[in-house]
PAZAPA-4460 file (N, C-alpha, C; in steps of 0.05 Angstrom, whole numbers, plus 32768, in hexadecimal, padded with zeros to 4 digits):
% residues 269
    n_x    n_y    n_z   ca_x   ca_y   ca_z    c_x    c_y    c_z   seq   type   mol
   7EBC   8DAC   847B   7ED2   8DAC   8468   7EEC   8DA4   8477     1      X     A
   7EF9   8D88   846C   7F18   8D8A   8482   7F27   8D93   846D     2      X     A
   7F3B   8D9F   8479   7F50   8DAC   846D   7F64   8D97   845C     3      X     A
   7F6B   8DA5   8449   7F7A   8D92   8433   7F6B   8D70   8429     4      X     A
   7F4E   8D78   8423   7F38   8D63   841D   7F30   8D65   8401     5      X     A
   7F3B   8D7B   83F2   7F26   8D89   83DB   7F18   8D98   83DE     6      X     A
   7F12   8DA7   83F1   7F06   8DBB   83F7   7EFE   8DCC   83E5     7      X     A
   7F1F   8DD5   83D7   7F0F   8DF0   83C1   7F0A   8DE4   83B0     8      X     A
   7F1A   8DD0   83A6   7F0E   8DC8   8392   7EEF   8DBB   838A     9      X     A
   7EE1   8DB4   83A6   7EC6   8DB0   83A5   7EBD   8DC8   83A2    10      X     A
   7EC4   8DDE   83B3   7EAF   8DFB   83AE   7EB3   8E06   8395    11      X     A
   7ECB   8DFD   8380   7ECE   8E05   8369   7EB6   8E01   8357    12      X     A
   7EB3   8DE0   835C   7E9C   8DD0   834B   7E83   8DD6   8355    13      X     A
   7E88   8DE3   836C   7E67   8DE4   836E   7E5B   8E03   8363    14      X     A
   7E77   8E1B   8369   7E70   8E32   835A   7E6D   8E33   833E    15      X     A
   7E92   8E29   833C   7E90   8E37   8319   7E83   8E20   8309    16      X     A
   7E7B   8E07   8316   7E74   8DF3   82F8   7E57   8DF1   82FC    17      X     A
   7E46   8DF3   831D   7E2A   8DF2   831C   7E21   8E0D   8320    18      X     A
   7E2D   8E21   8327   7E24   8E36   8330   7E13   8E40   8345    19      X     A
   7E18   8E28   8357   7E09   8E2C   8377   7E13   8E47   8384    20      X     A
   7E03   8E50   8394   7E0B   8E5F   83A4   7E14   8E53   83C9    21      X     A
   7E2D   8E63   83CD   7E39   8E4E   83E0   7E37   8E6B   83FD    22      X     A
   7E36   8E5B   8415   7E44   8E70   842A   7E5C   8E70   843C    23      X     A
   7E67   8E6F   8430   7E8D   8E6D   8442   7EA0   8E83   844D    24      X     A
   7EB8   8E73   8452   7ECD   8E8C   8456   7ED0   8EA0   843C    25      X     A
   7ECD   8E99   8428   7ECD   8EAF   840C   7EB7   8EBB   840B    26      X     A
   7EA6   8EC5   841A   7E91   8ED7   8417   7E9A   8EEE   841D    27      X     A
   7E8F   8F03   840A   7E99   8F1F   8410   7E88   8F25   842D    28      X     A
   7EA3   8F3D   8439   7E91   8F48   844A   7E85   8F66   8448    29      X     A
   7E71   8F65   843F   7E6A   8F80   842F   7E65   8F96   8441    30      X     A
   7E5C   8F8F   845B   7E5A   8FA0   8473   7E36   8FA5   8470    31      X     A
   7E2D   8F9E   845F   7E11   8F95   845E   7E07   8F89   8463    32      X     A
   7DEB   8F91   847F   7DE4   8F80   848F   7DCC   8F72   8488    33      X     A
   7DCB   8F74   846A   7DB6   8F68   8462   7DC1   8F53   844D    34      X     A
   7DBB   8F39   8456   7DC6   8F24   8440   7DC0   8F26   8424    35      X     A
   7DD8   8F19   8416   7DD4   8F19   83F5   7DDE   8F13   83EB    36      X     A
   7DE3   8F09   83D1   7DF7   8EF9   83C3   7E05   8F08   83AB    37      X     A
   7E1D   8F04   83AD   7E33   8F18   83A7   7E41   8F0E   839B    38      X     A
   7E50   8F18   837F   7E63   8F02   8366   7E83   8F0B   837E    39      X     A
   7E94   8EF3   8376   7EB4   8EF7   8385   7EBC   8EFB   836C    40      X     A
   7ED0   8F08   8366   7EE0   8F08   8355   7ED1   8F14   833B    41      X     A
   7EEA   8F1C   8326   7EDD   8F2F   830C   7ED4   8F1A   82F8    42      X     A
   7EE8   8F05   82F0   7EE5   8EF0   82D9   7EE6   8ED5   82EB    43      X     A
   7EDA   8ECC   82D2   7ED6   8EA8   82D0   7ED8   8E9F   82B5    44      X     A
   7EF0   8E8C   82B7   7EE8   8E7F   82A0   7ED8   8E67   82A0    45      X     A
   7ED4   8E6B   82AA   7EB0   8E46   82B5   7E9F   8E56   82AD    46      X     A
   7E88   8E44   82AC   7E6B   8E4C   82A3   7E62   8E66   82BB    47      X     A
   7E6C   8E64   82D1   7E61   8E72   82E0   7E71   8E84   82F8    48      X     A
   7E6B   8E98   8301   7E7F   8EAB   8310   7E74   8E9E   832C    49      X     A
   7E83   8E9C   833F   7E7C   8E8D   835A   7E6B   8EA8   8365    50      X     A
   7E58   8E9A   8374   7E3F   8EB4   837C   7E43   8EA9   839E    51      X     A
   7E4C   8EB8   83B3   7E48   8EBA   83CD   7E3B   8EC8   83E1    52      X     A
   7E29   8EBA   83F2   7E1C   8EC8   840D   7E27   8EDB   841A    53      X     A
   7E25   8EFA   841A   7E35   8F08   842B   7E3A   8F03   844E    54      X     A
   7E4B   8EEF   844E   7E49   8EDF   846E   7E62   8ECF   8469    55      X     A
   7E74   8ED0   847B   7E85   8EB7   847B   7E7A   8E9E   8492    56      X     A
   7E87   8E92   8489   7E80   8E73   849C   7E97   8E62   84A9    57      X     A
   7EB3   8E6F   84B0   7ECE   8E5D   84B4   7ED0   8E5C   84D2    58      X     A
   7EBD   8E72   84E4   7ECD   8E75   84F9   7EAF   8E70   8506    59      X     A
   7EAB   8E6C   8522   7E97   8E6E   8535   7E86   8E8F   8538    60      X     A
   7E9A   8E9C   8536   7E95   8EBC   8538   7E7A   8EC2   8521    61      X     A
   7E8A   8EB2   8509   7E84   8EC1   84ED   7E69   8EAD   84EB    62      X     A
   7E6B   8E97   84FA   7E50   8E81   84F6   7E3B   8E8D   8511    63      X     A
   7E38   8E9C   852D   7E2E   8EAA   8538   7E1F   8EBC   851D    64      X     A
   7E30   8ECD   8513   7E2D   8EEA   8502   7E13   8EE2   84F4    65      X     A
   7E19   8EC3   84DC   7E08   8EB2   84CC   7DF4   8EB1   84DC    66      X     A
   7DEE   8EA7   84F5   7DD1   8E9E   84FF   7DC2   8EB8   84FC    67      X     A
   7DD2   8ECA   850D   7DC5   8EF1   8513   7DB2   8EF2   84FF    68      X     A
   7DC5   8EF2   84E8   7DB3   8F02   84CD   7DAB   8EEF   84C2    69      X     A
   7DA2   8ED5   84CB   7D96   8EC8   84BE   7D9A   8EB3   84A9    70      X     A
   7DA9   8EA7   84A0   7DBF   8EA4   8487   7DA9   8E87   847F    71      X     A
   7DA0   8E72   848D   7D8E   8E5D   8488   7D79   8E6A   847B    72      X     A
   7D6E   8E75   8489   7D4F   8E89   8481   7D4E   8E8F   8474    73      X     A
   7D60   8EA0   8465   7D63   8EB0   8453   7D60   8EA2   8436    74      X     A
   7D68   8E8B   8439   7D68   8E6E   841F   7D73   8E7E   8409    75      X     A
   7D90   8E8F   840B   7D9C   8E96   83FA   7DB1   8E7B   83F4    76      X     A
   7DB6   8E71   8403   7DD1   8E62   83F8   7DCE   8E48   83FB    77      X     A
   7DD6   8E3E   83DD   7DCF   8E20   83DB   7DE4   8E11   83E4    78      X     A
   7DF6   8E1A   83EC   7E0E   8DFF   8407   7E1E   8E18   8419    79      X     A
   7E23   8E0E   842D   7E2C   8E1E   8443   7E40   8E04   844D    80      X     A
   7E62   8E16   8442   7E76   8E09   8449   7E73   8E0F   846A    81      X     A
   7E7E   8DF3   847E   7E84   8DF8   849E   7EA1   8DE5   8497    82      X     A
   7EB4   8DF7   84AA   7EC4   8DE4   84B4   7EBD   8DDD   84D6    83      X     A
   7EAF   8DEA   84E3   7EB8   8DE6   8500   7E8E   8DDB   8506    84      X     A
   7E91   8DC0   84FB   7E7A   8DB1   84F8   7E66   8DBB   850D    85      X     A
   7E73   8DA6   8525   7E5F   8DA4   8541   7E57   8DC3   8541    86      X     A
   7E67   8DE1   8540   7E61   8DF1   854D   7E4C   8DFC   853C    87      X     A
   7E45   8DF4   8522   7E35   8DFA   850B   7E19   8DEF   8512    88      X     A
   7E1E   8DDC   851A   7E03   8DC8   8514   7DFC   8DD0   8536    89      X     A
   7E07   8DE3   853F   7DFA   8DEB   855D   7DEA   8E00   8559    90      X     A
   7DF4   8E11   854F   7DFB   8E29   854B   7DEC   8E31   8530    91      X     A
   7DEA   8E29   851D   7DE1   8E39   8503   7DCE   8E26   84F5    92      X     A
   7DC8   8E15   84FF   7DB7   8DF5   84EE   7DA1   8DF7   850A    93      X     A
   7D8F   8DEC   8508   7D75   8DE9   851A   7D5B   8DD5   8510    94      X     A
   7D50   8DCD   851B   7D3F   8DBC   8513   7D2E   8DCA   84FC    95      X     A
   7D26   8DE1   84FF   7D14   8DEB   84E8   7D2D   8DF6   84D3    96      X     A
   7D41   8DEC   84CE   7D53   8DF6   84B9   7D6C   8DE9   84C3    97      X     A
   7D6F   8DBF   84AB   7D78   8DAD   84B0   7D8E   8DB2   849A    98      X     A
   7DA0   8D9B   849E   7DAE   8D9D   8483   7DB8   8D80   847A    99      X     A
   7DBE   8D76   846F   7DD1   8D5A   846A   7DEB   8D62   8461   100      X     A
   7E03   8D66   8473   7E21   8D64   846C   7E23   8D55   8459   101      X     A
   7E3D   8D5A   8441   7E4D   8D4C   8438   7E6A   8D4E   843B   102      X     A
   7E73   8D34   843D   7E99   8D40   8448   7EA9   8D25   842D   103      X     A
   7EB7   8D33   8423   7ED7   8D2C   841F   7EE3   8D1E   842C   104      X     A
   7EE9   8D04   8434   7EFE   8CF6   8444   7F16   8CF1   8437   105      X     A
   7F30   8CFB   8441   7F4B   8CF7   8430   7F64   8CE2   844A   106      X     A
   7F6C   8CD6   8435   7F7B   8CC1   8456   7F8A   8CCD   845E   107      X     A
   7F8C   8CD2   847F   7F94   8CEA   848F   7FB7   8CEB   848B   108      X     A
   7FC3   8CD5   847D   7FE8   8CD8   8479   7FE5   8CEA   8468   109      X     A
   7FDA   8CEC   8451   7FD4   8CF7   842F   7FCE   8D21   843C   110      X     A
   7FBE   8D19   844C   7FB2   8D32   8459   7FBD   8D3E   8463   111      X     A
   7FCB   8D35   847B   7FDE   8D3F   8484   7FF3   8D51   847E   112      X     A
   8004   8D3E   8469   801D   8D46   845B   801B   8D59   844D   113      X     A
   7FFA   8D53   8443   7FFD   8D71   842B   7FF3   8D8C   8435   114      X     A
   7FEA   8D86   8453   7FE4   8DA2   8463   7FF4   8DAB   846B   115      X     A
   800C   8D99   8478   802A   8DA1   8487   803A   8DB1   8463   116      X     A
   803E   8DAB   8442   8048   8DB4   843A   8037   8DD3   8433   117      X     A
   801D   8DCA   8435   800C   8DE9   8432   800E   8E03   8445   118      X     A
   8016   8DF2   845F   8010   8E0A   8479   802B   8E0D   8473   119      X     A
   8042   8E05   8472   805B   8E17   846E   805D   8E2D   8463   120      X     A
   804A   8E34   8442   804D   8E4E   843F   8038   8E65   843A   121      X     A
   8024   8E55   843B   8002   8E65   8445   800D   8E79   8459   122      X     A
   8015   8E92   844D   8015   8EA4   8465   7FFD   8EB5   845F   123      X     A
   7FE4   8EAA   8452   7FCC   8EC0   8452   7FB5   8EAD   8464   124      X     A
   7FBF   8E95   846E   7FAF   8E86   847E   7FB3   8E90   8498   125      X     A
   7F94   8E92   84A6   7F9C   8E97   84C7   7F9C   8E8B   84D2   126      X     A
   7FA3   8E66   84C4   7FB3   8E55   84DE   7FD6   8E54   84D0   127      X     A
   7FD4   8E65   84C6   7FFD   8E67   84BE   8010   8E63   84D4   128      X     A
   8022   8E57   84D1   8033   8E54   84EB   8051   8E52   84DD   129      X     A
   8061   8E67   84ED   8076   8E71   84D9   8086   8E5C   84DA   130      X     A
   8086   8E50   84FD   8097   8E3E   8502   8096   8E1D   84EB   131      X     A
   8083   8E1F   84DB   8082   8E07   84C9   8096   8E04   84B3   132      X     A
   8097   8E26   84A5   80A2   8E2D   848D   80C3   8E1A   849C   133      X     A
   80CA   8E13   84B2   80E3   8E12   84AD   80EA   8DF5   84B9   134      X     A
   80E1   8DE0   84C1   80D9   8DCA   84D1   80D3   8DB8   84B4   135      X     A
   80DB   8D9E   84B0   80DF   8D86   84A6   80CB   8D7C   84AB   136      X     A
   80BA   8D69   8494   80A0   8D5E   849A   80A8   8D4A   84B5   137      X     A
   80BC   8D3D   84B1   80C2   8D2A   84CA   80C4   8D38   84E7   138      X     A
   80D4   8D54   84E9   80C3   8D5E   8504   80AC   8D6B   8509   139      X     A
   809B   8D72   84F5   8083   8D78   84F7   8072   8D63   850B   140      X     A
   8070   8D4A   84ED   8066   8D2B   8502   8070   8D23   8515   141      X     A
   8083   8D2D   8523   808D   8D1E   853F   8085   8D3F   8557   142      X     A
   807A   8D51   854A   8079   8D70   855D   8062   8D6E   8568   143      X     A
   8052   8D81   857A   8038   8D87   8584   8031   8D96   8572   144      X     A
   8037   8D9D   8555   8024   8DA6   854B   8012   8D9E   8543   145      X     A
   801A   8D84   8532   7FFA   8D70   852D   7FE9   8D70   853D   146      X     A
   7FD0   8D74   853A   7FBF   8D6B   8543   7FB4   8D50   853F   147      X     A
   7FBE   8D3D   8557   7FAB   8D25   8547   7F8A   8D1F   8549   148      X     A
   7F89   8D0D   8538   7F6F   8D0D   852D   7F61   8D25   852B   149      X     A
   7F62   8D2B   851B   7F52   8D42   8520   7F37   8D3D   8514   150      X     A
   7F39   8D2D   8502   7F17   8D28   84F2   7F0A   8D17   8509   151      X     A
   7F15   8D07   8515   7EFB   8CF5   852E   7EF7   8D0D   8543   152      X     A
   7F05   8D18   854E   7F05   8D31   855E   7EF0   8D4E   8553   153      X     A
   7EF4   8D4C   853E   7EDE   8D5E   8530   7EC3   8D5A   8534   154      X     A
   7EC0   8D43   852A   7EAA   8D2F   852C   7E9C   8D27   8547   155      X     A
   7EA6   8D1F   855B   7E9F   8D22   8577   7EA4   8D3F   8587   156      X     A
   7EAF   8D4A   8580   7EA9   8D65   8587   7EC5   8D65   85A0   157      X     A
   7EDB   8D56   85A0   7EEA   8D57   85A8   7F00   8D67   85AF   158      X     A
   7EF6   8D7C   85BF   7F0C   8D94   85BE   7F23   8D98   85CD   159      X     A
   7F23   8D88   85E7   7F3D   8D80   85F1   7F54   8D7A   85F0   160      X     A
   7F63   8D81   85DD   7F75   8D75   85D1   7F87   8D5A   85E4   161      X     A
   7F8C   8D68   85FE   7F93   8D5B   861C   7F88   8D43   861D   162      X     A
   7F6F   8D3D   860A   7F61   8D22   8610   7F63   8D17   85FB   163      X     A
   7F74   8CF6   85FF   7F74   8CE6   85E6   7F59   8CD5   85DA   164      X     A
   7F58   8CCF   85C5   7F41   8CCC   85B6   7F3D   8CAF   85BD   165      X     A
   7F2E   8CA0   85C1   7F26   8C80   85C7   7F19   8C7E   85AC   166      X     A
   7F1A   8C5E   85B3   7F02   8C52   859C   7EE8   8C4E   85A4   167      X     A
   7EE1   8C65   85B6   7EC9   8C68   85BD   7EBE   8C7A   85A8   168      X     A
   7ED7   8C94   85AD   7ED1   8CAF   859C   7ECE   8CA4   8580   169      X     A
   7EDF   8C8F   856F   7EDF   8C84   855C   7EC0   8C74   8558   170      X     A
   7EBF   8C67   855B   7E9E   8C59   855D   7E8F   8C77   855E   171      X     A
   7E8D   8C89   856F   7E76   8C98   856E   7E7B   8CA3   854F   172      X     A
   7E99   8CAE   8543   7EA0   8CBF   8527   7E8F   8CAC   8519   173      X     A
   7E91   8C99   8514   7E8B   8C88   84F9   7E6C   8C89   8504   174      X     A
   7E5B   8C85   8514   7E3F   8C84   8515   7E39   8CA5   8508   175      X     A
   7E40   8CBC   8514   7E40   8CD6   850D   7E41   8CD8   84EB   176      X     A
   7E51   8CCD   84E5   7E5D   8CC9   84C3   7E42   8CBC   84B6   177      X     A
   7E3E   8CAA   84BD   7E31   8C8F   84B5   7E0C   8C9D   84B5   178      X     A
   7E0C   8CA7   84C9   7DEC   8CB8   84CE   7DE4   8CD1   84B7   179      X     A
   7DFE   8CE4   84C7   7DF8   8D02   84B8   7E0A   8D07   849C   180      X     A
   7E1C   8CF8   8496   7E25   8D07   847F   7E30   8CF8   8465   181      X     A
   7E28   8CFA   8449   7E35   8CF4   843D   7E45   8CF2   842D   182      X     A
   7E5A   8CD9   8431   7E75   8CE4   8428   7E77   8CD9   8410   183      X     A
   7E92   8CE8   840E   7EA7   8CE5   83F1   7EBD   8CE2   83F9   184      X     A
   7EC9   8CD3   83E4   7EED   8CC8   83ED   7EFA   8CDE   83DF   185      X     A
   7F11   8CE1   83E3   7F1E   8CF7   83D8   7F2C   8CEB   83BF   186      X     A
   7F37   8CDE   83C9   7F49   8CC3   83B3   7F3A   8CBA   839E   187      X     A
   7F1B   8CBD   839F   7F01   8CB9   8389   7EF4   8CD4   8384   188      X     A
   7F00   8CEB   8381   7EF9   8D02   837D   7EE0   8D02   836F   189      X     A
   7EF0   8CFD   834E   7ED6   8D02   8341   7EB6   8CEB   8345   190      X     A
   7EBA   8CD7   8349   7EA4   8CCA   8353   7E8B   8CD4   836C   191      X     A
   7EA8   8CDE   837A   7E9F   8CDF   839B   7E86   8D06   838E   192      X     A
   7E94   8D14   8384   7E8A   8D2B   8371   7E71   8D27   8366   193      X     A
   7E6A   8D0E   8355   7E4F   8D03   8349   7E3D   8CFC   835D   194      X     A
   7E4B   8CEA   8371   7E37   8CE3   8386   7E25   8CFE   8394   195      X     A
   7E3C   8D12   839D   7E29   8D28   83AC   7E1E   8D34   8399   196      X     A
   7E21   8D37   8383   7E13   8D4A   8370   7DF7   8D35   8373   197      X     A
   7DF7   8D25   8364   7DD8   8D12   8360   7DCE   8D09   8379   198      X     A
   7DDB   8D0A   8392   7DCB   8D0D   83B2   7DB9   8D2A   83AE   199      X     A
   7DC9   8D3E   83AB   7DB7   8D58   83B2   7DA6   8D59   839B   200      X     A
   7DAF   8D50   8383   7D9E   8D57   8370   7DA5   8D69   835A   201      X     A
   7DBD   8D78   835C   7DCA   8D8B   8350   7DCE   8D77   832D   202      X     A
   7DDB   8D5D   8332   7DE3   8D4C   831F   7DCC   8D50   8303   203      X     A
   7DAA   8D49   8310   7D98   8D50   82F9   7D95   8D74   82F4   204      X     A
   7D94   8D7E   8300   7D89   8D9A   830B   7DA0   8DAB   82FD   205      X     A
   7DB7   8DA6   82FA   7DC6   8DB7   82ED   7DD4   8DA7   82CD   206      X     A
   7DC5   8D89   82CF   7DCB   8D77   82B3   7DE4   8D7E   82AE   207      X     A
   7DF4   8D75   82C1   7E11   8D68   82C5   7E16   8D58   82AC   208      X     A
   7E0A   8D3D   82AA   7E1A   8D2E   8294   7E1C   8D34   8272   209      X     A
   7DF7   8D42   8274   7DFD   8D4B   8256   7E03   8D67   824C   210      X     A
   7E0B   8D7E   825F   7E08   8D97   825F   7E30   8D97   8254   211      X     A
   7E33   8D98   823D   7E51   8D92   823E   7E62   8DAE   824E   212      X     A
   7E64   8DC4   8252   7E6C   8DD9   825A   7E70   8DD3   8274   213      X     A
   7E59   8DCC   828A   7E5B   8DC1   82A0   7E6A   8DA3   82A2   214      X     A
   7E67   8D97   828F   7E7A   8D7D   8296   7E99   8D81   828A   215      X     A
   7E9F   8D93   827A   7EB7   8D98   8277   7EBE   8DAF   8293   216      X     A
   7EB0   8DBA   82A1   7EBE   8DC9   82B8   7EC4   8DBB   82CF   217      X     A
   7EB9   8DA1   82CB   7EB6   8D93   82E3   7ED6   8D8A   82D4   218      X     A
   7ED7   8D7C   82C4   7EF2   8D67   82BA   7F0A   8D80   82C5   219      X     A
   7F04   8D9D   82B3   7F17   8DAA   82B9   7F25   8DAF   82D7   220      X     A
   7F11   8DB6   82E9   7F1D   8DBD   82FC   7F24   8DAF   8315   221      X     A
   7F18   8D8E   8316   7F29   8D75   831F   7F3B   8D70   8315   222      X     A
   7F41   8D70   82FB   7F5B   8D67   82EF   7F74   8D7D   82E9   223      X     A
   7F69   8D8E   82F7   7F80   8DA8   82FB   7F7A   8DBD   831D   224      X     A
   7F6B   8DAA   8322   7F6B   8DB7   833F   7F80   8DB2   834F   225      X     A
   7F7C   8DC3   8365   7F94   8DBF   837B   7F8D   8DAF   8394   226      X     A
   7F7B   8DA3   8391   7F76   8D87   83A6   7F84   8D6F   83A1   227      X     A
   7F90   8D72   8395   7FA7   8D62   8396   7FC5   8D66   839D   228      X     A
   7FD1   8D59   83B2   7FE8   8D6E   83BE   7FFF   8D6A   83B1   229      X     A
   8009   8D7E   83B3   8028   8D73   839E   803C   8D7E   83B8   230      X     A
   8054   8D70   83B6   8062   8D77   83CE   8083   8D54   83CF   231      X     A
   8093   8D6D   83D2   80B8   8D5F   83CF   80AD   8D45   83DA   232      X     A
   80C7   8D2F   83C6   80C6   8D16   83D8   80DF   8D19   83F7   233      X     A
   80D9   8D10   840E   80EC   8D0C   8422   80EE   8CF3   8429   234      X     A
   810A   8CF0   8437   8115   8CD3   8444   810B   8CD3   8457   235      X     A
   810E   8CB6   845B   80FC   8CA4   846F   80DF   8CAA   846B   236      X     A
   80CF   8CAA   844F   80BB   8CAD   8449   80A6   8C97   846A   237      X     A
   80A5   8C7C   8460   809E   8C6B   8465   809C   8C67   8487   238      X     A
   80AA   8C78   848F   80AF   8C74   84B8   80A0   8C8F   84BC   239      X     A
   809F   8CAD   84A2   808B   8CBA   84AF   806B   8CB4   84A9   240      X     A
   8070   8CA6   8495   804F   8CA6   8494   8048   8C95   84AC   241      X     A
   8056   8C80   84B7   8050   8C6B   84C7   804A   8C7A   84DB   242      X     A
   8056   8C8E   84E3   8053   8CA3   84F7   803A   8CAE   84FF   243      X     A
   8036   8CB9   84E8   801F   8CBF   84E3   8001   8CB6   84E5   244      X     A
   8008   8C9A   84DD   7FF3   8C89   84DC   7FEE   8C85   84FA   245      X     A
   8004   8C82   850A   8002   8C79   8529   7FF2   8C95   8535   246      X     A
   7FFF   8CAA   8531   7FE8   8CB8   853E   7FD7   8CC4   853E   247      X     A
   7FC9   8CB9   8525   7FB9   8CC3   8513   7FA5   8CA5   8512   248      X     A
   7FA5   8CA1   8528   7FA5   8C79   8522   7F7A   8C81   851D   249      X     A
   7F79   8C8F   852F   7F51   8C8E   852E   7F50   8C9A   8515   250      X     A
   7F55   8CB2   8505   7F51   8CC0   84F4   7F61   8CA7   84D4   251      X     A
   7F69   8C9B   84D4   7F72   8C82   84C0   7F57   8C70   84C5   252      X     A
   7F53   8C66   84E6   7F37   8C53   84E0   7F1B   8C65   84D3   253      X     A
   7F1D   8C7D   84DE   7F02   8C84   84CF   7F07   8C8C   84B4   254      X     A
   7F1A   8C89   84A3   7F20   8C90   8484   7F16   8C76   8478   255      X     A
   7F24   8C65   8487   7F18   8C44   8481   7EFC   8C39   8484   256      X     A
   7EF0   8C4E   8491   7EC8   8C3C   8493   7EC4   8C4E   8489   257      X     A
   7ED4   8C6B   847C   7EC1   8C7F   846A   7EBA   8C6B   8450   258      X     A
   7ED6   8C61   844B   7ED7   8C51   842B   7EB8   8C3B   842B   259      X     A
   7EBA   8C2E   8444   7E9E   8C18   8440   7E8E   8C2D   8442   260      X     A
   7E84   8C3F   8452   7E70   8C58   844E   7E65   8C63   8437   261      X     A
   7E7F   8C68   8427   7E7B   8C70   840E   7E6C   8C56   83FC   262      X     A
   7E72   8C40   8403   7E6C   8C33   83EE   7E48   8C24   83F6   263      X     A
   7E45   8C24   840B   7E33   8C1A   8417   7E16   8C32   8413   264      X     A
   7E28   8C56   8409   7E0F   8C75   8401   7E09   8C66   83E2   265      X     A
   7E19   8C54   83CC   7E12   8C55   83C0   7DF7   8C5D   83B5   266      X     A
   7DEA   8C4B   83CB   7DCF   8C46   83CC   7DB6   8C5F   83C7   267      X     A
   7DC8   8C6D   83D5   7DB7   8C8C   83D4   7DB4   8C99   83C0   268      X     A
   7DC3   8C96   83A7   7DBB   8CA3   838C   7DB0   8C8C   837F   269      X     A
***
């Protein structure tokens, strides 16, 4: 999952409109060491109350915890959100219990900006950083806080920050992309939405097109979700995105062979 991609708003559609069961950071922690699946929250107005794996999945710690007790094995949960990929697919995936990723690609200026206006006042996030709430998007992009690239770095398993990214590391992201996972554009939400549904199968299996309840939850909660960023216009728009783009230069080329990627999975439904 990259951050500020649609994220919730995918786990929205996949709880409240198909009613999968998911394993993420929103899993209760019940202190029960025996797995199970557990409603969040009292109401729903969707067809369905989101049902979660007692296990979170955000941190290395909490993805250790998942292997312990089993969380694959168990074939309680029909998608298991990762943000921290490589250490997942080391760590909690194995040859006798595979998976096929799907990711969200959003173009990293778009992404950016709307994470720099989100982390300013997320003070229930534990990457909050106070020093943001008060810093101008224009010194943000010129600070060491960005991380650049961070999606090809993800992807190669790039943890050095000290080490700049080549178009080696780039060539290897897009083969990695191109092999294990398939994507969706962000900017094609609802399309990119149909495609993974009718890859896994969910699309016939939960009769998406004619089931109207489920296809009005789907309209509803893309077209009023918060994957889409809203955030002040500032001056010198045009010199920061350029900014951006420069050092962000590998994570812009791989947004660009996601788009042929995407169009080239057609194939797969």
């Amino acid at each position: 999952s990259i951050p500020k991609a649609g994220g919730t708003t995918i786990v929205k559609l996949l709880s409240y409109c198909l009613g999968l069961i998911l394993a993420s950071n929103k899993g209760i922690n019940t202190g029960n060491p025996t797995l199970g699946v557990y409603q969040v929250g009292a109401f729903s107005p969707y067809p369905h109350h989101p049902m979660y794996v007692n296990v979170k999945t955000h941190t290395e710690l909490w993805i250790r915890r998942s292997t312990r007790r089993g969380l694959l094995e168990s074939g309680l949960a029909d998608v298991v959100v990762i943000q921290n990929l490589v250490y997942a697919m080391e760590t909690l995936f194995s040859t006798s219990y595979r998976a096929r990723p799907f990711v969200m690609m959003r173009h990293p200026v778009k992404r950016l900006v709307d994470q720099f206006y989100y982390r300013q006042h997320a003070t229930w996030e534990r990457t909050y950083d106070a020093e943001l709430a008060t810093m101008s998007l224009e010194d943000f992009v010129t600070s060491d806080k960005v991380v650049e690239n961070m999606e090809v770095r993800a992807l190669v398993n790039l943890q050095d920050f000290s080490e700049e990214v080549s178009e080696a590391h780039v060539a290897l992201a897009k083969e990695i992309l191109r092999r294990k996972f398939v994507v969706g554009i962000f900017e094609w939400f609802d399309v990119s939405m149909v495609r993974f549904e009718k890859f896994y199968g969910w699309w016939e299996e939960k009769n998406v097109l004619a089931n109207l309840t489920v296809n009005n939850c789907h309209y509803h909660i893309i077209d009023g979700g918060d994957h889409i960023g809203s955030y002040p216009k500032v001056p010198n728009t045009e010199q920061i995105y350029s900014m951006i783009m420069t050092r962000n230069w590998a994570d812009v080329e791989l947004y660009h062979y996601s788009k042929t990627l995407f169009a080239e999975q057609a194939k797969l439904v």
